[in-house]
C-alpha positions in Angstrom: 0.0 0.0 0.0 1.6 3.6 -1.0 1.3 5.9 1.9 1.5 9.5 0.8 3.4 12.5 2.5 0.1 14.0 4.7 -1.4 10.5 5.8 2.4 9.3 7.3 2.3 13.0 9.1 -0.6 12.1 10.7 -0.3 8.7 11.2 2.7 10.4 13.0 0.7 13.2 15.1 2.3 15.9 12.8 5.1 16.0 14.8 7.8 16.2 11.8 4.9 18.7 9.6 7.2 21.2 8.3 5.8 24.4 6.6 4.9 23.1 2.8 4.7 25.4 -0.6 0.9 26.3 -1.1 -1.1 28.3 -3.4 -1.4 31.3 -1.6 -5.2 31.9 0.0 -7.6 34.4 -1.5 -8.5 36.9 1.5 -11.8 37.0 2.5 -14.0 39.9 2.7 -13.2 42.6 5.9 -10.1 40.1 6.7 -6.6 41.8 7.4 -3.9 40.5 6.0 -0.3 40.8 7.3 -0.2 38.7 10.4 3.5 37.0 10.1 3.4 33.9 12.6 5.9 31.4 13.4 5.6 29.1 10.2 6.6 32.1 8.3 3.5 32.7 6.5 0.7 35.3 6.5 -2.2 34.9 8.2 -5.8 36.5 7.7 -8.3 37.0 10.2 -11.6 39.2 10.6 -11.1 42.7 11.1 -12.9 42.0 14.8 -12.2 38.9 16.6 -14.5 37.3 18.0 -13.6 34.0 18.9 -10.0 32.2 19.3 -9.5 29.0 19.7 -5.8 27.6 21.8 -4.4 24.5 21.0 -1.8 24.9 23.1 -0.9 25.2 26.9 -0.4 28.9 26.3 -3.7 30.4 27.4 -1.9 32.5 30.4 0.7 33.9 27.9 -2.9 34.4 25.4 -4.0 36.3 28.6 -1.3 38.2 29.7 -0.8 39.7 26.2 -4.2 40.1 24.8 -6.5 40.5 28.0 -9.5 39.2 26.1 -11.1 36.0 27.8 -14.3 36.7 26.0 -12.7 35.5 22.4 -11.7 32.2 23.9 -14.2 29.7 22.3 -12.2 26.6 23.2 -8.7 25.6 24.1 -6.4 22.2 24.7 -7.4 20.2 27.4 -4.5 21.0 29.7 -5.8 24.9 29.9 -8.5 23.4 31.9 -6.3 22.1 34.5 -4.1 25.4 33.8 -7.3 27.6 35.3 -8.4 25.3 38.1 -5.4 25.0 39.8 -4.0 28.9 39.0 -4.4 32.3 39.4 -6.4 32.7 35.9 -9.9 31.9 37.5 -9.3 34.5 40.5 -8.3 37.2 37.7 -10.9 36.1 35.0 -14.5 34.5 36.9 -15.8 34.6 34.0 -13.1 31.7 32.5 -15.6 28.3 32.4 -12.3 25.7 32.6 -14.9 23.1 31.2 -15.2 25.1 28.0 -11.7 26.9 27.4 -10.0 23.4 27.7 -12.5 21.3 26.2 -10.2 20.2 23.0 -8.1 17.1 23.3 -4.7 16.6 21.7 -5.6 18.3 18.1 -5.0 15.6 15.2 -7.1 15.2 12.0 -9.7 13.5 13.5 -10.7 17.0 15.2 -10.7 19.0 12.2 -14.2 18.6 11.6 -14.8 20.0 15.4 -13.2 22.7 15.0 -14.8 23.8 11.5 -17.9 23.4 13.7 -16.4 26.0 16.0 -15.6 28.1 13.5 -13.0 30.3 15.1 -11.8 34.1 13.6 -8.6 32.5 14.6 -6.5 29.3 16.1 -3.3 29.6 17.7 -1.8 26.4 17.2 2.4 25.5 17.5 4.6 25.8 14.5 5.1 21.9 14.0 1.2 21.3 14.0 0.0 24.6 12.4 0.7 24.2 8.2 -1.6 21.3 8.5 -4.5 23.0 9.9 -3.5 25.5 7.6 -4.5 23.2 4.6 -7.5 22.0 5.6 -7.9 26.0 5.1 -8.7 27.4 8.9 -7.4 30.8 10.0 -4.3 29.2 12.1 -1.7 31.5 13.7 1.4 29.2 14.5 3.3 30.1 17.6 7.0 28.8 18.8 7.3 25.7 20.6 10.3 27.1 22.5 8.2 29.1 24.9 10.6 29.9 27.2 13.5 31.0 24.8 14.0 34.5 24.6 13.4 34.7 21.0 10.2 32.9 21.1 8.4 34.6 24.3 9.1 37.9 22.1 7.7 36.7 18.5 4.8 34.6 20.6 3.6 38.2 22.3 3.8 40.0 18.8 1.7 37.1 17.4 -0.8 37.3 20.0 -1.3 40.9 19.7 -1.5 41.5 16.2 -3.8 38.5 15.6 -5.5 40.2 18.0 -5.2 43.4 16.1 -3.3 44.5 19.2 0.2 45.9 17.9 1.0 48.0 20.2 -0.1 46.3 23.4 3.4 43.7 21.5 5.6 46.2 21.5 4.9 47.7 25.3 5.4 44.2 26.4 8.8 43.7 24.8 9.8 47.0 26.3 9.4 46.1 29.6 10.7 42.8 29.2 14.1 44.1 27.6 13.9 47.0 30.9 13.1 44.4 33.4 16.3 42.5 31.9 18.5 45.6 31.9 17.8 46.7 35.3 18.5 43.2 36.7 21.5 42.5 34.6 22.9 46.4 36.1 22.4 45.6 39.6 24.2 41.6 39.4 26.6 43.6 37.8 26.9 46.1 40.7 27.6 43.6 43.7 30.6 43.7 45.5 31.6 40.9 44.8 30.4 38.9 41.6 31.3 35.0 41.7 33.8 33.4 39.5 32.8 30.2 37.6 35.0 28.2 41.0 33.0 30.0 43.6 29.3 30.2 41.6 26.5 28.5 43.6 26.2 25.1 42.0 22.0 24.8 41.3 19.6 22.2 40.7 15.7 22.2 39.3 14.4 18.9 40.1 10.8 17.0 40.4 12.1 14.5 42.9 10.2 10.9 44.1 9.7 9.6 46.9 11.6 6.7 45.7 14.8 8.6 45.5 14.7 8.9 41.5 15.1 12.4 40.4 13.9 14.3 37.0 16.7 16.9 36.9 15.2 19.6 34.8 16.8 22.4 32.3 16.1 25.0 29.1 18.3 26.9 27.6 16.4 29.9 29.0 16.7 28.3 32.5 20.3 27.8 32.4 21.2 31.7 30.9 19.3 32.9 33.9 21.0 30.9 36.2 24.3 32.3 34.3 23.4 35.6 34.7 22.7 35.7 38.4 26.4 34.4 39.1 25.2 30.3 39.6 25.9 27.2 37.1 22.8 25.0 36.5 23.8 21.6 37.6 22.1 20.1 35.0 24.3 21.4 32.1 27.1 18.4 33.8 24.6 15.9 33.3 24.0 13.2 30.4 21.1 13.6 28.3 18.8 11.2 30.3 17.6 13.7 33.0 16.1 10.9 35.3 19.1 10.5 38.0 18.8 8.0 40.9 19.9 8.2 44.5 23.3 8.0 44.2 24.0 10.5 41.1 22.6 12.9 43.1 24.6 12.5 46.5 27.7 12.9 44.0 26.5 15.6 42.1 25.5 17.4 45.8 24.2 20.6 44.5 24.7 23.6 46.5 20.9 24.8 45.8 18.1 23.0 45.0 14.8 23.9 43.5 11.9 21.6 43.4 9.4 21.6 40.9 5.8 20.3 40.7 5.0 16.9 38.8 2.2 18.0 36.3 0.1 20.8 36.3 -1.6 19.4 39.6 1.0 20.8 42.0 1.5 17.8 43.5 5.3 16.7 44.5 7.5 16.8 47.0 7.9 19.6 49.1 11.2 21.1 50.7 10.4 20.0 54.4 10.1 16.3 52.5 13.0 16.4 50.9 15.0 18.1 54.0 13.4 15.2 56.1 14.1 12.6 53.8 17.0 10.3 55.3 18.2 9.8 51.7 19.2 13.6 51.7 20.9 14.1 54.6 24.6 14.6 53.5 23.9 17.1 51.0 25.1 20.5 51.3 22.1 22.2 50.3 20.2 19.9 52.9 22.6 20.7 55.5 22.3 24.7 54.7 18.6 24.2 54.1 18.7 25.9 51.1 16.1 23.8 49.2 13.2 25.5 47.8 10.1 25.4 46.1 9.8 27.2 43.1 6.8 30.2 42.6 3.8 29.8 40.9 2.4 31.6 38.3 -0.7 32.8 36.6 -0.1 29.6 34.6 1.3 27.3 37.6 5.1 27.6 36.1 6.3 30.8 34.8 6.5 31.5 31.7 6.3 34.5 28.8 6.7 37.8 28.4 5.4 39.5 31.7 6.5 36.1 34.2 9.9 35.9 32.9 11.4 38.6 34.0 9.9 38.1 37.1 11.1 34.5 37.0 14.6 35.8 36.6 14.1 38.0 39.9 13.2 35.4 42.1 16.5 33.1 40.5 19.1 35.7 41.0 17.1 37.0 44.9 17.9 32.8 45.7 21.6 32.7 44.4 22.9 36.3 45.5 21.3 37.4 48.9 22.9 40.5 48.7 20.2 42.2 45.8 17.7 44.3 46.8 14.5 42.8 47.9 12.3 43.5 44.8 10.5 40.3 43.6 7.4 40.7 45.8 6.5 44.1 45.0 8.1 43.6 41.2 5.0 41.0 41.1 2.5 42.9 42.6 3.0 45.6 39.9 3.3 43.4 36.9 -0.2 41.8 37.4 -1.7 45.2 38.6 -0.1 46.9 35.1 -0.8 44.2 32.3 -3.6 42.7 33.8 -5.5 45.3 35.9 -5.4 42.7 38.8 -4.4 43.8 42.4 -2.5 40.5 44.1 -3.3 40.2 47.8 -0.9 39.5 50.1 -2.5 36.4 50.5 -2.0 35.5 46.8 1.5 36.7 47.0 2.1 34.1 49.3 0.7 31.5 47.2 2.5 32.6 44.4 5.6 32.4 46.5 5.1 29.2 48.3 5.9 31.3 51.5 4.4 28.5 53.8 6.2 25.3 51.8 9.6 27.8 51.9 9.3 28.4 55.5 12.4 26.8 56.8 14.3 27.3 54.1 17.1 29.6 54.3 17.1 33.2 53.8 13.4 32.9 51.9 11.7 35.4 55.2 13.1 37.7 52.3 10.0 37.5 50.2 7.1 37.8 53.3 5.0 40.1 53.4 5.2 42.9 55.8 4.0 41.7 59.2 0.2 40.7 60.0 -0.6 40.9 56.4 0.3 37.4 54.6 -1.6 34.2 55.2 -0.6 30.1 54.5 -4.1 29.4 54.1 -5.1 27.1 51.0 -8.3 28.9 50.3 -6.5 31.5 48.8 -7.5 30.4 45.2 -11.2 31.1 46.3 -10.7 34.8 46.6 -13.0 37.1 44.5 -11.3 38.8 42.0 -10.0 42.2 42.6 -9.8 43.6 39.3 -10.1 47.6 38.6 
């Protein structure tokens, strides 16, 4: 049996679809043109959008840049875990989780759903996108690498001028490259900067109970961990991440950051791990300077507003001696792009203050005193928008 080009693509889930030579599309009636996405094509939409449709785990970044829940008419099944179990629902009630992650994993069994839909436009990632794109929907492909500096900054423009929000794209790059600068001027200001011998040594892990750890990495991770004077531990490590018991004990990271398995939240936290008899002869156990890393809007950090933020927090863990900024750098950030006020309360949730409690030097990001709680409720809060 001959198997053609587009069946073995799908057959394959897309995953290899690279952009392909097509007639180009006749532009409908009242549709701009000009849109340049991330498969290097043009894309048309309606001169007012009124629905989008996400088929990525991007609907916080969507957020953050476009501010325009009402559009969402769908979205991949992990934005519905994304809004339960973040911020998003506390800054948008109006978000139904059942509906804006109501897609499963897109393939070509779902076109026919999402024709039904029929979306003004679908943000979809670069790999996936030129398929969609010759069935003939309106798809705006967005860069896999969404932590890469490259990509958080072509992902915002795409979102905005889909959106037919250009300058609310460039703003947000400005700030980005600012909040960068300023950090990058004060590491650069500290008495005394480390050398590549005396830089804290740094892990990001998702860590069992078992013993087996996930050590984790991005390029993006590993830059910021460069910049703030440390050296990500990871970058010594073989390509297979998963590292048992002994690996680590050897590899004896001087900082360790724990991250969540899943979107869920669940994992280990750092009184476990400090706790655990397996740990007890490494350093950072011994200086109890095992954290858990912050949450975002999104559970992890991520984009063009929570990067730079995400970059704060990094370089307030590996060089004490900055000012203490993060806290109040976060309350502004979701006050300016999204109009939300943070309470304390959220601040603390965000921060992980009462998982981080013993951990060393981390009283730096508390609120001032009598105003932060540890209660779980916090995502329960009404919104607080202006």
């Amino acid at each position: 049996m001959r198997i053609d080009a587009s069946t073995l693509c799908w057959l394959a889930g897309c995953m290899l679809m690279v952009p392909m030579a097509m007639p180009k599309a006749v532009q409908p009636p009242g549709h701009h043109a000009g849109i340049e996405d991330a498969c290097n094509t043009t894309v048309a939409v309606p001169a007012q959008v009124r629905s989008a449709l996400i088929l990525t785990p991007t609907m916080a970044e969507y957020l953050f840049v476009t501010r325009r829940p009402d559009a969402i008419v769908s979205g991949y099944a992990a934005n519905k875990m994304i809004v339960e179990n973040g911020l998003l629902k506390n800054i948008y009630p109006q978000l139904d989780s059942s509906r804006v992650g109501s897609t499963d994993i897109p393939g070509q069994a779902s076109a026919e759903t999402i024709f039904t839909m029929a979306p003004d436009v679908v943000f979809d990632w670069a790999f996936r996108g030129p398929f969609f794109k010759s069935l003939g929907l309106p798809v705006a492909c967005i860069a896999l690498r969404r932590d890469e500096e490259s990509s958080v900054l072509l992902n915002a423009r795409i979102y905005a001028e889909a959106m037919h929000q250009p300058g609310r794209g460039t703003g947000l790059a400005a700030g980005y490259r600012t909040e960068f600068d300023r950090l990058r001027r004060q590491l650069q200001s500290l008495p005394t900067p480390a050398s590549e011998e005396t830089a804290p040594r740094i892990l990001f892990a998702s860590v069992e109970s078992t013993g087996r750890v996930h050590a984790l990495t991005s390029p993006t991770r590993s830059a910021l961990i460069g910049m703030a004077g440390g050296h990500d531990v990871r970058e010594d490590l073989p390509e297979d991440a998963m590292i048992d018991t002994e690996e680590m004990l050897r590899l004896d990271p001087d900082i360790i950051v724990l991250q969540p398995r899943g979107l869920d939240g669940g994992g280990m936290t750092p009184q476990d791990f400090m706790q655990s008899p397996l740990w007890q002869s490494l350093k950072s156990v011994r200086d109890r300077r095992v954290y858990l890393i912050p949450r975002g809007a999104a559970i992890s950090f991520y984009g063009i507003v929570e990067t730079p933020l995400f970059a704060r927090w990094v370089a307030e863990i590996l060089q004490p001696a900055l000012p203490r900024e993060f806290r109040q750098k976060m309350r502004a950030a979701y006050q300016r792009e999204l109009g939300y006020r943070l309470s304390e309360q959220e601040l603390d949730w965000i921060l992980a203050m009462p998982e981080n409690r013993s951990s060393t030097g981390y009283q730096r990001f508390s609120a001032p005193p009598g105003e932060g709680v540890s209660g779980a409720d916090v995502l329960t809060h009404s919104a607080r928008k202006n």
